[in-house]
PDB file as gemmi writes it, atoms N, CA and C in Angstrom:
CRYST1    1.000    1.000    1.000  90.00  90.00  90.00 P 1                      
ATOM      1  N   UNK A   1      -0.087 -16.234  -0.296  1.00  0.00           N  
ATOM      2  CA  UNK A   1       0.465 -16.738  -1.545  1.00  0.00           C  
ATOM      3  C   UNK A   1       1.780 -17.426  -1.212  1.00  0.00           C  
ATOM      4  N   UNK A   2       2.125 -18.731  -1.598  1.00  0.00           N  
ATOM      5  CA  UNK A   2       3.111 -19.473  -1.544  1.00  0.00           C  
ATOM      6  C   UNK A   2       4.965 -18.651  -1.850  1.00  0.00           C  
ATOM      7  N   UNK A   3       5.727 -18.528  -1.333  1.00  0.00           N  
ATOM      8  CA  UNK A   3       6.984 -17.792  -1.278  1.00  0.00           C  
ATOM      9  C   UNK A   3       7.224 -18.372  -2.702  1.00  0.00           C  
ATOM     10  N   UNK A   4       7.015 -19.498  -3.320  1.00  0.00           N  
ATOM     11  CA  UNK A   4       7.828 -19.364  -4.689  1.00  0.00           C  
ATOM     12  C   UNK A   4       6.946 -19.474  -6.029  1.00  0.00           C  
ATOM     13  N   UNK A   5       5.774 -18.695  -5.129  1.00  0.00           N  
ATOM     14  CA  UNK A   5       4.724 -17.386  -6.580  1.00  0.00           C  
ATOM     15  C   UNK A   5       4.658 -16.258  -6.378  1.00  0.00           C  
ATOM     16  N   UNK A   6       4.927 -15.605  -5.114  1.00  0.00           N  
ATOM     17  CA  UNK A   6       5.456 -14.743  -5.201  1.00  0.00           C  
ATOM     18  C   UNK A   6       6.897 -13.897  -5.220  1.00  0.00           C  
ATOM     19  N   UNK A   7       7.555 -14.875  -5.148  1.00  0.00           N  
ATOM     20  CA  UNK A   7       8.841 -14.025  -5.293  1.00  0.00           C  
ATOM     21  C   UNK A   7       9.389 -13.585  -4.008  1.00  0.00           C  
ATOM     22  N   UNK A   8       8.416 -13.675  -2.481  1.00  0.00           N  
ATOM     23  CA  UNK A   8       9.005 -12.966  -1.737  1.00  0.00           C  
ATOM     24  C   UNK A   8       8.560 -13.388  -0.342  1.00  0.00           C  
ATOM     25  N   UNK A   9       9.083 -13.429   0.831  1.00  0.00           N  
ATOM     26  CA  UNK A   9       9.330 -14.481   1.700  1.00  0.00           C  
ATOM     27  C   UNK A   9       7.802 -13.989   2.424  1.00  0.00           C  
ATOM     28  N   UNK A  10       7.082 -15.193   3.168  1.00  0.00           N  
ATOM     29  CA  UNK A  10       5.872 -14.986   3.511  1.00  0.00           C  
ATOM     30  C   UNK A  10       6.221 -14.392   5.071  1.00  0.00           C  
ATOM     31  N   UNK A  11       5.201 -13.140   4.962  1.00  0.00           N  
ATOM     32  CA  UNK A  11       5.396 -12.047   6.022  1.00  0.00           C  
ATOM     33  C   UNK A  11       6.202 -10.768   5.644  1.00  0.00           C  
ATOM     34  N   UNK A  12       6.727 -10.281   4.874  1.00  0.00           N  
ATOM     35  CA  UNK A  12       7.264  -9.824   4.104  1.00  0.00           C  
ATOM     36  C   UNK A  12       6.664  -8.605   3.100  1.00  0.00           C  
ATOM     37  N   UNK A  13       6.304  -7.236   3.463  1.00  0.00           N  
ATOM     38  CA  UNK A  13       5.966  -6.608   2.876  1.00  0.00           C  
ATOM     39  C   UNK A  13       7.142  -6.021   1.651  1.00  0.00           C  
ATOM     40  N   UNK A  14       6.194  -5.884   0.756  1.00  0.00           N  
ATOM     41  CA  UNK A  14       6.866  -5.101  -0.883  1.00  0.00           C  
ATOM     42  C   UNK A  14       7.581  -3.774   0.086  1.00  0.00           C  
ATOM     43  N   UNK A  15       8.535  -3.413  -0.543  1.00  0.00           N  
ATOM     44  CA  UNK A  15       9.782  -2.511   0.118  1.00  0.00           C  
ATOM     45  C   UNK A  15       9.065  -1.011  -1.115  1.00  0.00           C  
ATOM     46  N   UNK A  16       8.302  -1.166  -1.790  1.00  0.00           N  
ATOM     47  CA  UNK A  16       7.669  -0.007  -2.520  1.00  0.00           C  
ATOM     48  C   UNK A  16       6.423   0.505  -2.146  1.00  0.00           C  
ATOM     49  N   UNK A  17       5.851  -0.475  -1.185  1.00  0.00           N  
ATOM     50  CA  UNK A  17       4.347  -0.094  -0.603  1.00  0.00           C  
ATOM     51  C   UNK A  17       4.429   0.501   0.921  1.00  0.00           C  
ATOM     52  N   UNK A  18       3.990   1.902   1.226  1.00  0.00           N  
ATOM     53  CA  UNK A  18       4.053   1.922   2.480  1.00  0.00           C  
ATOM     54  C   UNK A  18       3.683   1.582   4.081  1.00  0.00           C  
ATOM     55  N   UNK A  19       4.027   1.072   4.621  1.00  0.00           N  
ATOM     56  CA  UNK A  19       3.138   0.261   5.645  1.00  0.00           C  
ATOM     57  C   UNK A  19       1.954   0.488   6.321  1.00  0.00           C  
ATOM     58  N   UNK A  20       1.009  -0.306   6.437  1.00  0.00           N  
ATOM     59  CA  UNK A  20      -0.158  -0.113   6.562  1.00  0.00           C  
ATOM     60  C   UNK A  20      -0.510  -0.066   8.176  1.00  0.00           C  
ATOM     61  N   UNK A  21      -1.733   1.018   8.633  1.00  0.00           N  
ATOM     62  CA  UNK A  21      -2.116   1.216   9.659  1.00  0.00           C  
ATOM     63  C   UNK A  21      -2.480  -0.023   9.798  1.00  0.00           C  
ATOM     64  N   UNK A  22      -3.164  -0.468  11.323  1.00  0.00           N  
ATOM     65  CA  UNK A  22      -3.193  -1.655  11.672  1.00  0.00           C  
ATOM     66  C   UNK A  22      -4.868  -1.152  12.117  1.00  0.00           C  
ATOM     67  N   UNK A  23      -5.448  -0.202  12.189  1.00  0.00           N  
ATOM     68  CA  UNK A  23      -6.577   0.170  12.920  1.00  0.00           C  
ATOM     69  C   UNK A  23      -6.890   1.257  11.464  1.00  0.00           C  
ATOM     70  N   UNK A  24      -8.690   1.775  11.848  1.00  0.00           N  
ATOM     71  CA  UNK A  24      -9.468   2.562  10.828  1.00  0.00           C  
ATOM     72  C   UNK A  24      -8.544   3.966  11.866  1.00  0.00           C  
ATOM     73  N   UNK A  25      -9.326   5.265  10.728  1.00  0.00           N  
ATOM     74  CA  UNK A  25      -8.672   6.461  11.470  1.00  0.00           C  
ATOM     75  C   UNK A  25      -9.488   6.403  12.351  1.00  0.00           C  
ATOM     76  N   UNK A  26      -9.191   7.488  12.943  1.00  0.00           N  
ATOM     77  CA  UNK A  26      -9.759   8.286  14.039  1.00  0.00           C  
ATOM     78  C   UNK A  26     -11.553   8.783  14.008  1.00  0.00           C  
ATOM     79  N   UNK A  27     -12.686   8.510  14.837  1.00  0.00           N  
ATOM     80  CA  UNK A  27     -14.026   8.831  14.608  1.00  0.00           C  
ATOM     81  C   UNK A  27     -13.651  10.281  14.847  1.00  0.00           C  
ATOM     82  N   UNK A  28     -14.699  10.698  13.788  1.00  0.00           N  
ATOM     83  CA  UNK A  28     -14.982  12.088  14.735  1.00  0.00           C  
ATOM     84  C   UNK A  28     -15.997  12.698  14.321  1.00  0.00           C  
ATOM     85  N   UNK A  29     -16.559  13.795  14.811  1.00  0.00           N  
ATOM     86  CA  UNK A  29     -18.356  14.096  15.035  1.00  0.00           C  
ATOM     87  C   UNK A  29     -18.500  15.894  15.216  1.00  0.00           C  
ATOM     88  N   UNK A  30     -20.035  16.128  14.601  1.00  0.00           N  
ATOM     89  CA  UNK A  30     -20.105  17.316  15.247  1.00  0.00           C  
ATOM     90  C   UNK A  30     -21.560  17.333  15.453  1.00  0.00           C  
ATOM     91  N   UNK A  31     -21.658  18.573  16.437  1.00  0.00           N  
ATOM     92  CA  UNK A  31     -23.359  18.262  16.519  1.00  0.00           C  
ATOM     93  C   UNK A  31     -23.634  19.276  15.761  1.00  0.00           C  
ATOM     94  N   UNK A  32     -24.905  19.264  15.598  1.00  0.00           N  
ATOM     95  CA  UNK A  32     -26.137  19.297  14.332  1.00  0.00           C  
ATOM     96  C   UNK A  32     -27.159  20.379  15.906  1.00  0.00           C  
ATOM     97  N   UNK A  33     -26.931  21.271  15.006  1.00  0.00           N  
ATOM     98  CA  UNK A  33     -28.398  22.974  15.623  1.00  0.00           C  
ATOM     99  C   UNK A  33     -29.831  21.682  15.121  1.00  0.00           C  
ATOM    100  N   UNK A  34     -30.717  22.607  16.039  1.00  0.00           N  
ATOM    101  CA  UNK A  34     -32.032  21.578  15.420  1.00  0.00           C  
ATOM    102  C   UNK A  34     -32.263  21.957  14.205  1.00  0.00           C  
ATOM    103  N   UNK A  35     -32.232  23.045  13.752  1.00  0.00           N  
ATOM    104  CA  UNK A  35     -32.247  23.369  11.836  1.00  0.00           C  
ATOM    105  C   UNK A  35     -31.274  22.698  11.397  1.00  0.00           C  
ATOM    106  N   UNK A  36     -30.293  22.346  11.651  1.00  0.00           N  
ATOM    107  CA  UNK A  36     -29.930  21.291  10.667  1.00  0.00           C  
ATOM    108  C   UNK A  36     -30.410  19.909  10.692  1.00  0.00           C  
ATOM    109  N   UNK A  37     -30.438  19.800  12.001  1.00  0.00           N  
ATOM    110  CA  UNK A  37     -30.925  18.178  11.793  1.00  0.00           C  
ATOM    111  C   UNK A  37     -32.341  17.909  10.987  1.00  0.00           C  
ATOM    112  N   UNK A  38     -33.012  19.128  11.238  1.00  0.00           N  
ATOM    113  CA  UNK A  38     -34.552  19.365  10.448  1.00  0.00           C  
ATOM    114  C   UNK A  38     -34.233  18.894   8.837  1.00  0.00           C  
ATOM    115  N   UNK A  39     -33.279  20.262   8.734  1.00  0.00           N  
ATOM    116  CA  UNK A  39     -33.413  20.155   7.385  1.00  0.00           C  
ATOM    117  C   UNK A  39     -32.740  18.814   6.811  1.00  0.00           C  
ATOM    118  N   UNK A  40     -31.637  17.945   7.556  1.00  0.00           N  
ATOM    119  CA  UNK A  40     -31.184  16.895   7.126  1.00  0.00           C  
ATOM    120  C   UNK A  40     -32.627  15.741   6.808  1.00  0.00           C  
ATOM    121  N   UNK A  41     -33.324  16.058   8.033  1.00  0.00           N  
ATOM    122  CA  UNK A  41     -34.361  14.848   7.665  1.00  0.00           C  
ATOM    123  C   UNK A  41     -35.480  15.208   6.931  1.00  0.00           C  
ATOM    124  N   UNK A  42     -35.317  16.701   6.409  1.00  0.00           N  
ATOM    125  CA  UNK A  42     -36.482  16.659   4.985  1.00  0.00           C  
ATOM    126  C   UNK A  42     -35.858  16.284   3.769  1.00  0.00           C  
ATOM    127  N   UNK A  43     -34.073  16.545   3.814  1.00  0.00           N  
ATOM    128  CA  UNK A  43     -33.241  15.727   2.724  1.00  0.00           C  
ATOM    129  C   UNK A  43     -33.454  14.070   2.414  1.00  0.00           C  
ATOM    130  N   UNK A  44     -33.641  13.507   3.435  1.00  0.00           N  
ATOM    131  CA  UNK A  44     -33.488  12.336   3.515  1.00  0.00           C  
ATOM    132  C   UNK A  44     -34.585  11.877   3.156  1.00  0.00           C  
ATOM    133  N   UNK A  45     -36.115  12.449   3.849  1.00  0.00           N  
ATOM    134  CA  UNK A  45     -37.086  12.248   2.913  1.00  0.00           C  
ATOM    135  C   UNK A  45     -37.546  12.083   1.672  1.00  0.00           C  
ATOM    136  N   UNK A  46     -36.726  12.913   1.328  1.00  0.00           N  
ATOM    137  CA  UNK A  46     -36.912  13.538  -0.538  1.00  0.00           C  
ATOM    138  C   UNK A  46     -36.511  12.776  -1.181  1.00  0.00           C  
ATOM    139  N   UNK A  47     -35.057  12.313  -0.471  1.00  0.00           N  
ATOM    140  CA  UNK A  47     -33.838  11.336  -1.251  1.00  0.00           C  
ATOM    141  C   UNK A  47     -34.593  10.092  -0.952  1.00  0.00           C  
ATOM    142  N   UNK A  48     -35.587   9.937  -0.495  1.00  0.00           N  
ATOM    143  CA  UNK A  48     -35.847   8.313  -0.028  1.00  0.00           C  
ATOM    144  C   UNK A  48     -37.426   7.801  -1.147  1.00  0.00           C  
ATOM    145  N   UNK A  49     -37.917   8.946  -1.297  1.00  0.00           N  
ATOM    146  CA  UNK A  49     -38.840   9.277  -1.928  1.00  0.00           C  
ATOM    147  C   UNK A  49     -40.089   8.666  -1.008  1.00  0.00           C  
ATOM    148  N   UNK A  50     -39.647   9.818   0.040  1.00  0.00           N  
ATOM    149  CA  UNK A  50     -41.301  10.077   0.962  1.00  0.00           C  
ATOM    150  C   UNK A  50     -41.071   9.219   1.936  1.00  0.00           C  
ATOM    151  N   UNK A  51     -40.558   8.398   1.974  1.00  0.00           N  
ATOM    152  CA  UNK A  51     -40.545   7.300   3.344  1.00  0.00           C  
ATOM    153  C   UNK A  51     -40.139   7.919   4.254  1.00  0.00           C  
ATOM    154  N   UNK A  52     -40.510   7.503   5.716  1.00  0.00           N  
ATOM    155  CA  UNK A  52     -39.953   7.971   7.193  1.00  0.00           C  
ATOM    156  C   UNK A  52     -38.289   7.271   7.307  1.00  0.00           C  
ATOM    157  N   UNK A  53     -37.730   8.506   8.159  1.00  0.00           N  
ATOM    158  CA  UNK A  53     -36.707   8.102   8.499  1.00  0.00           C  
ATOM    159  C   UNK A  53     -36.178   7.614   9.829  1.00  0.00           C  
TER     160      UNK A  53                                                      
END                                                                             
């Protein structure tokens, strides 16, 4: 946005907003017992209504 529609010099963050990460967070994971992964993919079934996953 042009410095004189916004009010404020280009590059220039609002002094009320806090500064923003530059990257997503952090991944992170866990593993899955084979009963869960089972039961995840009879969820997914159900939720899909019957299709393979």
């Amino acid at each position: 946005m042009p410095e004189h529609l916004s009010g404020w010099p280009d590059g220039h963050s609002l002094p009320a907003l806090p500064q923003q990460r530059q990257t997503g967070p952090r991944s992170e994971s866990v593993e899955l017992t084979t009963e869960e992964r089972d039961a995840f993919t009879e969820l997914a079934r159900q939720l899909g209504g019957g299709r393979g996953v």
